[in-house]
Z-matrix of the N, CA and C atoms (Angstrom, degrees):
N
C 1 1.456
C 2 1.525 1 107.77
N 3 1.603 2 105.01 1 135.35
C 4 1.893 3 89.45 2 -171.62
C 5 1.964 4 112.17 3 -76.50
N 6 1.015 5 114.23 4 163.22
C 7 1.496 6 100.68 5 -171.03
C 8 0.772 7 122.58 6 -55.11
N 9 2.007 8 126.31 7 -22.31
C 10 1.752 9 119.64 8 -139.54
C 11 1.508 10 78.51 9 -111.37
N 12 1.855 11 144.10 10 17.20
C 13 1.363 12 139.34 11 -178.89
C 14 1.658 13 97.26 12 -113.61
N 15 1.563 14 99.98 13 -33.46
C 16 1.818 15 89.86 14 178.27
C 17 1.650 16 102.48 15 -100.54
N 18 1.462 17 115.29 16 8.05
C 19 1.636 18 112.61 17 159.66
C 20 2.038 19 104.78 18 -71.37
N 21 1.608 20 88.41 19 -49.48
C 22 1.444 21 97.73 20 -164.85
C 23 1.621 22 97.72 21 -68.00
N 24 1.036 23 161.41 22 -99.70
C 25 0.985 24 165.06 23 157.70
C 26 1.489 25 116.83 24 7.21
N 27 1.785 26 136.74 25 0.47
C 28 1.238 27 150.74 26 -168.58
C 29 1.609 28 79.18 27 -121.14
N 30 1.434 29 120.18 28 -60.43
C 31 1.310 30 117.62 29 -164.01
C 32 1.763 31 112.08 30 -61.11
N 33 1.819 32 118.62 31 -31.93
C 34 1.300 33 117.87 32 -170.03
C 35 1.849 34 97.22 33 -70.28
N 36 1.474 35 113.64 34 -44.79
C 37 1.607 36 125.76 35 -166.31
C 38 1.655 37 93.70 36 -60.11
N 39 1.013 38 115.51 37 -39.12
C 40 1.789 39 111.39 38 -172.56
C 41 1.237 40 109.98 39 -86.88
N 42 1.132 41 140.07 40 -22.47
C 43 1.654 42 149.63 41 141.97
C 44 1.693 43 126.03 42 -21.69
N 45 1.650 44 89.98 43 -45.66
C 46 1.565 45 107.63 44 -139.66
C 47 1.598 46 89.33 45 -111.54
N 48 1.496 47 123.08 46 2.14
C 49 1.749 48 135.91 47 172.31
C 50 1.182 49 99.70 48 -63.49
N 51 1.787 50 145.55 49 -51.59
C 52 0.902 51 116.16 50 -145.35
C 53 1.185 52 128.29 51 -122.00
N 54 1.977 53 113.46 52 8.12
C 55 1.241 54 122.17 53 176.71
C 56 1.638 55 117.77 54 -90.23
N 57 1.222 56 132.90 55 178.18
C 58 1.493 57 118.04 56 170.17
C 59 1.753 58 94.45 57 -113.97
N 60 1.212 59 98.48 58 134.06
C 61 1.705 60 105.41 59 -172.39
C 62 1.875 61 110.10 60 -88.46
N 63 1.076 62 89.06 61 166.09
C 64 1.817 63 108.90 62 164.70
C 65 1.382 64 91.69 63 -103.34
N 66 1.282 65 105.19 64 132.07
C 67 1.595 66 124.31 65 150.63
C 68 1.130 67 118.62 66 -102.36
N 69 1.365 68 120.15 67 129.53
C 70 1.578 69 130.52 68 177.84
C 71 1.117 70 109.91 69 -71.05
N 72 1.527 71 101.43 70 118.46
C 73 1.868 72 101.88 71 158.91
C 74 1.728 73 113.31 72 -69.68
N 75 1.400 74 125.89 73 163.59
C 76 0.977 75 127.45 74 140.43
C 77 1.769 76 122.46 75 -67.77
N 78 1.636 77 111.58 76 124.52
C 79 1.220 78 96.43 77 150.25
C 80 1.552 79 130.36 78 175.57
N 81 1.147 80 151.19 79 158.86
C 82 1.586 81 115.79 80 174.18
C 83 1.628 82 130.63 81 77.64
N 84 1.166 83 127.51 82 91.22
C 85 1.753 84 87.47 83 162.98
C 86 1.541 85 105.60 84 -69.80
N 87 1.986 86 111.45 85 -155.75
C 88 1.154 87 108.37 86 -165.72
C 89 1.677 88 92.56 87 -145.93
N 90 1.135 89 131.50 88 -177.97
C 91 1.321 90 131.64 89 145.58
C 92 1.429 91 126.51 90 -107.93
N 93 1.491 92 118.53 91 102.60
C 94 1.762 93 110.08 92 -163.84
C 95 1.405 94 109.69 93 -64.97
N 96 1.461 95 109.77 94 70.56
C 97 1.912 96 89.15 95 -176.28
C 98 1.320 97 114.04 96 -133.29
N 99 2.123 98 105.37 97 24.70
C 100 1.463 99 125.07 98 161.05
C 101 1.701 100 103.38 99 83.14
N 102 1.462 101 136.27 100 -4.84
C 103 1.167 102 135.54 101 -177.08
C 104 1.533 103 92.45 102 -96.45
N 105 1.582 104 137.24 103 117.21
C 106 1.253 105 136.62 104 176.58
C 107 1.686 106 101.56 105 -89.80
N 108 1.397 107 109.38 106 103.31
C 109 1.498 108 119.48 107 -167.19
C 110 1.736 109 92.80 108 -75.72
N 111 1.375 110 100.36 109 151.40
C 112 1.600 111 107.36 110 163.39
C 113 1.357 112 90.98 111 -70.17
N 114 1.684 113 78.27 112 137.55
C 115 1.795 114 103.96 113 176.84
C 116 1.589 115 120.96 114 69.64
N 117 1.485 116 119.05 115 9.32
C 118 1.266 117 89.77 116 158.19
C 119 1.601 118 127.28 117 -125.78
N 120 1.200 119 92.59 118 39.97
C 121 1.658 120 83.53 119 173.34
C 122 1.830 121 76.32 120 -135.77
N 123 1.242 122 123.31 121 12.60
C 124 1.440 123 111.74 122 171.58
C 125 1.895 124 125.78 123 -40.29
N 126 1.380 125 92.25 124 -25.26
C 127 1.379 126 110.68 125 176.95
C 128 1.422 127 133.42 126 -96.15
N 129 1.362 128 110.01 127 16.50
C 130 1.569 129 118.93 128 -164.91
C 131 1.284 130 106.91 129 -117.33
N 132 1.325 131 124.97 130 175.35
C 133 1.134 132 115.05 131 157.13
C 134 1.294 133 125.44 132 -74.59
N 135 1.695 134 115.40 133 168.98
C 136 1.820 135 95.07 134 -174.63
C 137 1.588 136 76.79 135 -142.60
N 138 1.642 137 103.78 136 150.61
C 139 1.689 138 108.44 137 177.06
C 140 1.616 139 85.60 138 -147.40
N 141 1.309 140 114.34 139 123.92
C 142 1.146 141 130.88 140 166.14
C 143 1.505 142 124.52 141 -74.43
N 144 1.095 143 122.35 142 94.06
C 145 1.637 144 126.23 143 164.58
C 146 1.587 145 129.13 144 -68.24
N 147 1.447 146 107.06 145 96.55
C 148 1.183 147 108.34 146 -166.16
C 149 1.734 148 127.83 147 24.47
N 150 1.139 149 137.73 148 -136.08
C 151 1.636 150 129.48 149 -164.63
C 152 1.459 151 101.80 150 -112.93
N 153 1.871 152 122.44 151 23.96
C 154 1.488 153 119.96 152 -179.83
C 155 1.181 154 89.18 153 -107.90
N 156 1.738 155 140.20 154 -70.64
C 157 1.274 156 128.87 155 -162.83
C 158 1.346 157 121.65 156 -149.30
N 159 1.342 158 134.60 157 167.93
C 160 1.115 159 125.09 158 174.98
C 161 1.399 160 89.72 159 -112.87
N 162 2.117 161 101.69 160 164.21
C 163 1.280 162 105.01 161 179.86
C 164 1.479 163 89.64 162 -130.56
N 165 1.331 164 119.27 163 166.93
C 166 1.797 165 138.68 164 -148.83
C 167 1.372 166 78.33 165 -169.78
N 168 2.111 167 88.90 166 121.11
C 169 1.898 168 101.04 167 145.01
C 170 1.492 169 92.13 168 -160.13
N 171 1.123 170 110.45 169 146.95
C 172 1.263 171 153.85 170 146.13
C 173 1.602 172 133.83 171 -115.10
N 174 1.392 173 113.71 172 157.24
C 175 1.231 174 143.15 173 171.85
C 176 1.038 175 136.11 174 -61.11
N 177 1.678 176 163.90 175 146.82
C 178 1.616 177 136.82 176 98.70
C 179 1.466 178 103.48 177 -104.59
N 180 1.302 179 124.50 178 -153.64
C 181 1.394 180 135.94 179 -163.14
C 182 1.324 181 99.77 180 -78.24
N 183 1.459 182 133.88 181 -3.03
C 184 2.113 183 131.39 182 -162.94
C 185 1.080 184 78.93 183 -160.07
N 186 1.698 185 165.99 184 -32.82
C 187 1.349 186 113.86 185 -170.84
C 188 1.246 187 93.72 186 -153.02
N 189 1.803 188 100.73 187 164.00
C 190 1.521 189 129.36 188 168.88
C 191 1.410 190 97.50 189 -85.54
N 192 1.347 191 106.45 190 128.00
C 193 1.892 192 128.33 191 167.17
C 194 1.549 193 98.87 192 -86.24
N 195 1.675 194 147.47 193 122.96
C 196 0.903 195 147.98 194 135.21
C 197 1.147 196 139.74 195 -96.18
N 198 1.640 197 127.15 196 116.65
C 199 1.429 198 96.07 197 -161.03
C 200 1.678 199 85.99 198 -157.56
N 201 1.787 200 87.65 199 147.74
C 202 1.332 201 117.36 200 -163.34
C 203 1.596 202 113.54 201 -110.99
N 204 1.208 203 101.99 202 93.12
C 205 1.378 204 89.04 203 -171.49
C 206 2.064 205 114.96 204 -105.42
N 207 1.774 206 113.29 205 143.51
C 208 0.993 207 107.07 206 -167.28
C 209 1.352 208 120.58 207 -76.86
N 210 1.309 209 159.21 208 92.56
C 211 1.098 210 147.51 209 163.39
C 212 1.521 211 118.22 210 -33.47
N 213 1.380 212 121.41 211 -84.49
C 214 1.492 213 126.55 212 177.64
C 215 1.605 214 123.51 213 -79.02
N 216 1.279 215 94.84 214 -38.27
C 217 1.793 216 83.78 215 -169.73
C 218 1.672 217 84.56 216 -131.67
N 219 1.318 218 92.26 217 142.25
C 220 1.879 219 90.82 218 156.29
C 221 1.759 220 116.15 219 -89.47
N 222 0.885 221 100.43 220 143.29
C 223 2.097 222 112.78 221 170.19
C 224 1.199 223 100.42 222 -98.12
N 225 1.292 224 119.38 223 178.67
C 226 1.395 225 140.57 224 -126.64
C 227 1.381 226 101.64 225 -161.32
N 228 1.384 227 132.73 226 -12.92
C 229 1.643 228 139.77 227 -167.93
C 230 0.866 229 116.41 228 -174.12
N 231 1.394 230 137.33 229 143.21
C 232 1.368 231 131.76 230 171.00
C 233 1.344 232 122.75 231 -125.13
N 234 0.891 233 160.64 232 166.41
C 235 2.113 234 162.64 233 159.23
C 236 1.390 235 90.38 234 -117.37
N 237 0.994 236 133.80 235 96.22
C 238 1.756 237 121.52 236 142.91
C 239 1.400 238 114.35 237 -97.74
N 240 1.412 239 109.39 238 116.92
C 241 1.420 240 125.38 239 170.28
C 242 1.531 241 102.88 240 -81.17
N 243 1.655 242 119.93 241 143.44
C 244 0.948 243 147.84 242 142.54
C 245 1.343 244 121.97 243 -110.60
N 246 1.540 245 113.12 244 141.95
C 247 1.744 246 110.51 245 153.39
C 248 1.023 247 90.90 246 -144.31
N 249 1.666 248 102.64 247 -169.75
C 250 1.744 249 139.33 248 -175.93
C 251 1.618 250 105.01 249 -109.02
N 252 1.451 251 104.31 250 -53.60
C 253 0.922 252 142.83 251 -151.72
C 254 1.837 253 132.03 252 -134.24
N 255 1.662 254 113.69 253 147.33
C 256 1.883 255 79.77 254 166.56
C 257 1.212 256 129.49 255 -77.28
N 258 1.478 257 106.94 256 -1.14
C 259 1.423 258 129.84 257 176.65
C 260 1.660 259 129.69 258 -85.60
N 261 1.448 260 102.53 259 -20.54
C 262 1.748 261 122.65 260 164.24
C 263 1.459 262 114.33 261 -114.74
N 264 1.255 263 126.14 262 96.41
C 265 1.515 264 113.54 263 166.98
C 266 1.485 265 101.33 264 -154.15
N 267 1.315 266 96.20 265 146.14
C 268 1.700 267 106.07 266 -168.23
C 269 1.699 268 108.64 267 -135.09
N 270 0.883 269 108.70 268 178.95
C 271 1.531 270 106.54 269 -167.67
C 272 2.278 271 113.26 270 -141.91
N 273 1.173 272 97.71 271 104.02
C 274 1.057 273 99.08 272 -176.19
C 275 1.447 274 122.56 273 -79.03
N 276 1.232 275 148.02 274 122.53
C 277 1.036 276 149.24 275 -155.31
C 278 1.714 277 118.96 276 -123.42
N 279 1.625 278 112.28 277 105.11
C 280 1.951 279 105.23 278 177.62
C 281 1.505 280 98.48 279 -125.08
N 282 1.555 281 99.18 280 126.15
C 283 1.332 282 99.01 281 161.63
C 284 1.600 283 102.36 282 -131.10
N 285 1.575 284 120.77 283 -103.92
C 286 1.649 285 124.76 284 172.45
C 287 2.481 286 83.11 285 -104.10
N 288 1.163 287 97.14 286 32.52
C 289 1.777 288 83.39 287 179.91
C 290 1.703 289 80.06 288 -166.44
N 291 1.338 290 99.93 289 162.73
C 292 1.387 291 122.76 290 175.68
C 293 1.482 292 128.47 291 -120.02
N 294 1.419 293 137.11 292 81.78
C 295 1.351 294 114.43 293 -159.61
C 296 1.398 295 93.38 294 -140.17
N 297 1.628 296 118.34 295 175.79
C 298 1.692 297 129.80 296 -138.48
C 299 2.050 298 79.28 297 -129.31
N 300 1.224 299 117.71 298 130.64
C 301 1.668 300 124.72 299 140.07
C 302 1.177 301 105.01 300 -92.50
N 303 1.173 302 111.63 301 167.61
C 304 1.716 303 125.01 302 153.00
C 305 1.831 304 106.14 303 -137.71
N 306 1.634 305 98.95 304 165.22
C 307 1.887 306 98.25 305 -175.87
C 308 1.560 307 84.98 306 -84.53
N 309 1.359 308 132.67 307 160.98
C 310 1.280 309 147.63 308 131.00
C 311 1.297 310 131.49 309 -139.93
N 312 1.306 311 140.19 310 121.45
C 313 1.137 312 115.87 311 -156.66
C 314 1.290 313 141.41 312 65.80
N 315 1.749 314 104.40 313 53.46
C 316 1.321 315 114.03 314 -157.45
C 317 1.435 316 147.76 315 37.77
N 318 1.764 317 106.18 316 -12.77
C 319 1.536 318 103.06 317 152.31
C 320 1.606 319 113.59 318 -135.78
N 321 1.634 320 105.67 319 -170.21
C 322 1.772 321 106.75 320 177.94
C 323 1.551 322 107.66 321 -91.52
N 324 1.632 323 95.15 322 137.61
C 325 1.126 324 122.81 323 155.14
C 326 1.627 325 126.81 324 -51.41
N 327 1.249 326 110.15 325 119.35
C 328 1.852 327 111.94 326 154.53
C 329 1.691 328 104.68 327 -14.19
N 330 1.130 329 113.39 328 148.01
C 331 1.258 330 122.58 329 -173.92
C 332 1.598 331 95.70 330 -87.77
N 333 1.743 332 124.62 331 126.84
C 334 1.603 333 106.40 332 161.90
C 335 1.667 334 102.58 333 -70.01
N 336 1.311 335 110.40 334 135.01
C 337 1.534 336 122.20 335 150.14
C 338 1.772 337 128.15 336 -42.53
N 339 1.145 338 115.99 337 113.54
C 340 1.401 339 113.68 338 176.38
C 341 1.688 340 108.63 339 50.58
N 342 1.263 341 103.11 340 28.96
C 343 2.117 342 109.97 341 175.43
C 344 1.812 343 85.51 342 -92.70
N 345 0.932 344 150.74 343 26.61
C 346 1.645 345 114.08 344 -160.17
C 347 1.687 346 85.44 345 -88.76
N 348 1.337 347 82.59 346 157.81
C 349 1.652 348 92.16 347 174.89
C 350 1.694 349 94.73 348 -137.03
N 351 1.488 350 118.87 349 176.67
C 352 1.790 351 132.34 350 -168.00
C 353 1.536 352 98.32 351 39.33
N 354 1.260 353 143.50 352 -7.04
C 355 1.425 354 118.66 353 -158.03
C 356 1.630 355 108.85 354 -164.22
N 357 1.029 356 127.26 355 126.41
C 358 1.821 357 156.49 356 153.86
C 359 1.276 358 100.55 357 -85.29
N 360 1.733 359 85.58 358 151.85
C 361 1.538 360 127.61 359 154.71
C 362 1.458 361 135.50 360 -179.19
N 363 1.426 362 95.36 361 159.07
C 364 1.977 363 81.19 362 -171.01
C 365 1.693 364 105.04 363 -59.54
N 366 1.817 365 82.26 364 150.14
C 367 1.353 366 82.46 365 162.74
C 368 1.575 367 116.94 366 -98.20
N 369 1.555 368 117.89 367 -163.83
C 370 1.072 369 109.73 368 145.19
C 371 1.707 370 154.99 369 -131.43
N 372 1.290 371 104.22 370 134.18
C 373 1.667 372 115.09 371 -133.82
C 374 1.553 373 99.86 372 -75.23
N 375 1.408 374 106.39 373 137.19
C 376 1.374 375 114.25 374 164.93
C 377 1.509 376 124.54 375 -111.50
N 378 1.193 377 121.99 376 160.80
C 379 1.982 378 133.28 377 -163.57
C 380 1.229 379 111.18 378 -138.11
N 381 0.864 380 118.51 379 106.65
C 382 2.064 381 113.29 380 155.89
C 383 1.010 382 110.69 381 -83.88
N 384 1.209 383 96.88 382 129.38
C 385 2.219 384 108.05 383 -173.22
C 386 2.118 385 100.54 384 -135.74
N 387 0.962 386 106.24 385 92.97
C 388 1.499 387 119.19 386 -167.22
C 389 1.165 388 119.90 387 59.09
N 390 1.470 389 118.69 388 69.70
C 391 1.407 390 150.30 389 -179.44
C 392 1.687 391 101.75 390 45.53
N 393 1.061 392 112.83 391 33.24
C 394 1.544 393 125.93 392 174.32
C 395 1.385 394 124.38 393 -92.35
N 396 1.393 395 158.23 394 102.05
C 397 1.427 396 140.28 395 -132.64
C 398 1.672 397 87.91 396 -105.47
N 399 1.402 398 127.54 397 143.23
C 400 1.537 399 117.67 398 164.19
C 401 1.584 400 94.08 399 -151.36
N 402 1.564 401 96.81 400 -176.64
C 403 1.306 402 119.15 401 175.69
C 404 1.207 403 131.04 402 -135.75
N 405 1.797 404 108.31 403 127.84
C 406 1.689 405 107.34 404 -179.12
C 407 1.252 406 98.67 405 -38.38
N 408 1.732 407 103.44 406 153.94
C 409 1.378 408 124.38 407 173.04
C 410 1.816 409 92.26 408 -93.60
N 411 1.629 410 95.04 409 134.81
C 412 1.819 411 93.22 410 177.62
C 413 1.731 412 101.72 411 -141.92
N 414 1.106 413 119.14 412 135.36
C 415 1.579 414 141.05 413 -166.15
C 416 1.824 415 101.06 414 -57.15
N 417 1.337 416 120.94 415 -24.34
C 418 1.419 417 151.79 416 173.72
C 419 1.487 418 129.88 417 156.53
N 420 1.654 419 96.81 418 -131.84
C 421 1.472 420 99.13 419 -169.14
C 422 1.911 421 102.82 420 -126.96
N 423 0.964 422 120.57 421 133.81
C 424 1.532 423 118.91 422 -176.79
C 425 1.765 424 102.01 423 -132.98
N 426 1.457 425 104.75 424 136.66
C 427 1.216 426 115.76 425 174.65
C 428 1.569 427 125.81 426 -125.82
N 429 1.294 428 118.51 427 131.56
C 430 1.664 429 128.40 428 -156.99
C 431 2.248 430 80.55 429 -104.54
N 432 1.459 431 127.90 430 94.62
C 433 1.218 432 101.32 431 177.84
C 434 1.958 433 89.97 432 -121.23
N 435 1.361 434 83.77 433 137.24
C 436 1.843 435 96.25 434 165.54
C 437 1.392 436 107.03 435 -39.20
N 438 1.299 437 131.67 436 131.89
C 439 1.534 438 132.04 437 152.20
C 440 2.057 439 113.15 438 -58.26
N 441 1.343 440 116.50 439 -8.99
C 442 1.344 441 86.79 440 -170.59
C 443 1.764 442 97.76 441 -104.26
N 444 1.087 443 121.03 442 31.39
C 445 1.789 444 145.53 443 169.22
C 446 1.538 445 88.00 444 -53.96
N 447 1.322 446 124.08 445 -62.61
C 448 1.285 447 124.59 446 167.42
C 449 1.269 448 122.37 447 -140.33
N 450 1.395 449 126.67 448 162.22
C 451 1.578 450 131.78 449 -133.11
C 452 1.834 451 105.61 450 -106.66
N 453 1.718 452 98.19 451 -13.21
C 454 1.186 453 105.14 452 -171.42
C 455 1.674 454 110.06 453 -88.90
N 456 1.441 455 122.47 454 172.16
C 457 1.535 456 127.82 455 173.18
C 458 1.807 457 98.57 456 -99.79
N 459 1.003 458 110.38 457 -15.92
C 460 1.328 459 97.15 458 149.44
C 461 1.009 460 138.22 459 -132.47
N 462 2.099 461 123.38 460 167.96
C 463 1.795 462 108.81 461 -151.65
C 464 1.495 463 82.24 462 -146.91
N 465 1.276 464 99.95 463 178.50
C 466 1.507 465 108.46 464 -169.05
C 467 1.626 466 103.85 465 -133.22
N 468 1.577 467 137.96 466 139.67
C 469 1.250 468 126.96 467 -174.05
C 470 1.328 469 97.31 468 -160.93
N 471 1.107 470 93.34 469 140.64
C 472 2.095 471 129.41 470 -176.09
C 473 1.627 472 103.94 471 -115.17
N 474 1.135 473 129.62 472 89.90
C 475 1.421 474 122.09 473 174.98
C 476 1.552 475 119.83 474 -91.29
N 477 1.765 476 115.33 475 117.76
C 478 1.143 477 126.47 476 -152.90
C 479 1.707 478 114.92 477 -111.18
N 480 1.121 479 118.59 478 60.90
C 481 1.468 480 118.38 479 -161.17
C 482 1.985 481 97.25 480 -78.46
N 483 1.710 482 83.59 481 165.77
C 484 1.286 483 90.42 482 -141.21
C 485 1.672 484 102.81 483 -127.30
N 486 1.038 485 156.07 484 125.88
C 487 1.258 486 159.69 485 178.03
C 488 1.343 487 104.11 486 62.33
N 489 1.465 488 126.72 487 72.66
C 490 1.696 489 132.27 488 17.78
C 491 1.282 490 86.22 489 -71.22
N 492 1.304 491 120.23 490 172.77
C 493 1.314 492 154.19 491 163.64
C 494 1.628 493 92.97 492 -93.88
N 495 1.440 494 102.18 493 138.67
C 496 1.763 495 129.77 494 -165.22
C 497 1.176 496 105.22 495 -154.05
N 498 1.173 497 139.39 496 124.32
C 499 1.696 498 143.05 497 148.66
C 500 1.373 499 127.87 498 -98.82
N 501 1.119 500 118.38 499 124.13
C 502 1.883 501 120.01 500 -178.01
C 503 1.245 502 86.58 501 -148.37
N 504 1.864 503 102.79 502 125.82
C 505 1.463 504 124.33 503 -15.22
C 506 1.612 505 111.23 504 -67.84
N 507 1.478 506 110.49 505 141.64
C 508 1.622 507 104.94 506 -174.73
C 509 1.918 508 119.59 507 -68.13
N 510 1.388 509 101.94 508 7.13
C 511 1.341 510 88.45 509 -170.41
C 512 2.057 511 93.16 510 -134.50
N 513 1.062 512 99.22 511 33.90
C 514 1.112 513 113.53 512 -173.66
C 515 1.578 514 111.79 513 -73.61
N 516 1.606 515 124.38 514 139.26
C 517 1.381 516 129.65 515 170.11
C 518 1.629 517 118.01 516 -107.41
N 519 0.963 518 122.70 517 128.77
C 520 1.198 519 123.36 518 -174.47
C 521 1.699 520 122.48 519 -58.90
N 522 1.650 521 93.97 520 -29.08
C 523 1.295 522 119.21 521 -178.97
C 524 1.436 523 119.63 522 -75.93
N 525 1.243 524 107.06 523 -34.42
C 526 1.510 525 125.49 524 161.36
C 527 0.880 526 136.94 525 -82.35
N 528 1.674 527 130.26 526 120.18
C 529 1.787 528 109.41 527 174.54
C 530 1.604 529 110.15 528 -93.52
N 531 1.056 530 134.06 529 -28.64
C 532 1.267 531 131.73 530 142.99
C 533 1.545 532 133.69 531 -16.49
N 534 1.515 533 101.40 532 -9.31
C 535 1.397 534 96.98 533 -178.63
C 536 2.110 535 98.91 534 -144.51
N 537 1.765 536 92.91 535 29.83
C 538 1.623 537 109.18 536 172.49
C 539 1.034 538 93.55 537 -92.93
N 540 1.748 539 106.88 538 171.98
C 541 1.465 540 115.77 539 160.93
C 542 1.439 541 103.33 540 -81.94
N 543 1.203 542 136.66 541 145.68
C 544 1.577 543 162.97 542 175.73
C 545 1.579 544 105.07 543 -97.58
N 546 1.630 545 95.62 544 121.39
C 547 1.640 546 111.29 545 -153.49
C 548 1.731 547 74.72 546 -112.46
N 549 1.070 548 155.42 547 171.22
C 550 1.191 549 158.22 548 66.41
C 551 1.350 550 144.32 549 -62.68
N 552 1.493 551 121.68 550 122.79
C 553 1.906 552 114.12 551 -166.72
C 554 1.187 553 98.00 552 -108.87
């Protein structure tokens, strides 16, 4: 093994000591279209985030189900960061548009517009109803993402909701994965 893969790989195992993870159930697909139907995330795991939202993920054989559901207030946007690694992490982006960042060069990239690749989700839809601008009401945010986004069984995620502004985990560093939430598949 060359050194700088069993350096990198000493550094992910010592990372990943000090959070308590979600483990993915297998189960279900889903429909990403932000309406949390009775019964279908009946099969996932569910981790309650204080009195803003609960989060639900599950498994099948190709994808991670993620899903954000609003308890008190609905948001309007989301940033969910994922990585593998400090060396893989990308940034998924839903608002009324869908587009992918990645870190390079010590910080994140502009989101590309409608670039996402392995992974969907609802967006969220807007109406003018007598020159009035509004927005569907939606239960949250749910994501259909390919598992091979990254290569590892475990992922790292910062959930960034957006109008209110929300952070999970709230004391989270961007710089750190040690201080992400710990996804396990």
């Amino acid at each position: 093994m060359p050194i700088r893969l069993l350096i990198l790989s000493l550094m992910v195992a010592t990372v990943a000591l000090g959070a308590d993870p979600i483990k993915v159930s297998y189960g279900r697909n889903i429909l990403p279209n932000g309406k949390f139907e009775e019964n279908e995330w009946s099969d996932a795991v569910k981790t309650p985030i204080d009195h803003q939202m609960n989060l639900f993920a599950k498994q099948d054989d190709k994808y991670l189900y993620f899903g954000i559901e609003f308890v008190d207030t609905m948001h309007t946007g989301i940033d969910l960061y994922l990585a593998e690694s400090s060396f893989s992490q990308k940034m998924l982006h839903v608002s009324s548009a869908i587009g992918e960042g990645e870190f390079r060069q010590g910080k994140w990239q502009e989101p590309s517009w409608g670039a996402n690749q392995l992974w969907t989700a609802n967006v969220v839809g807007m109406l003018i109803r007598e020159g009035e601008r509004g927005i569907l009401p939606l239960d949250g945010f749910e994501f259909q993402i390919d598992k091979s986004l990254f290569h590892s069984k475990r992922w790292y995620a910062i959930i960034h909701l957006k109008r209110p502004d929300f952070i999970h985990p709230a004391d989270a560093d961007f710089k750190k994965l040690d201080t992400w939430q710990i996804i396990e598949l």
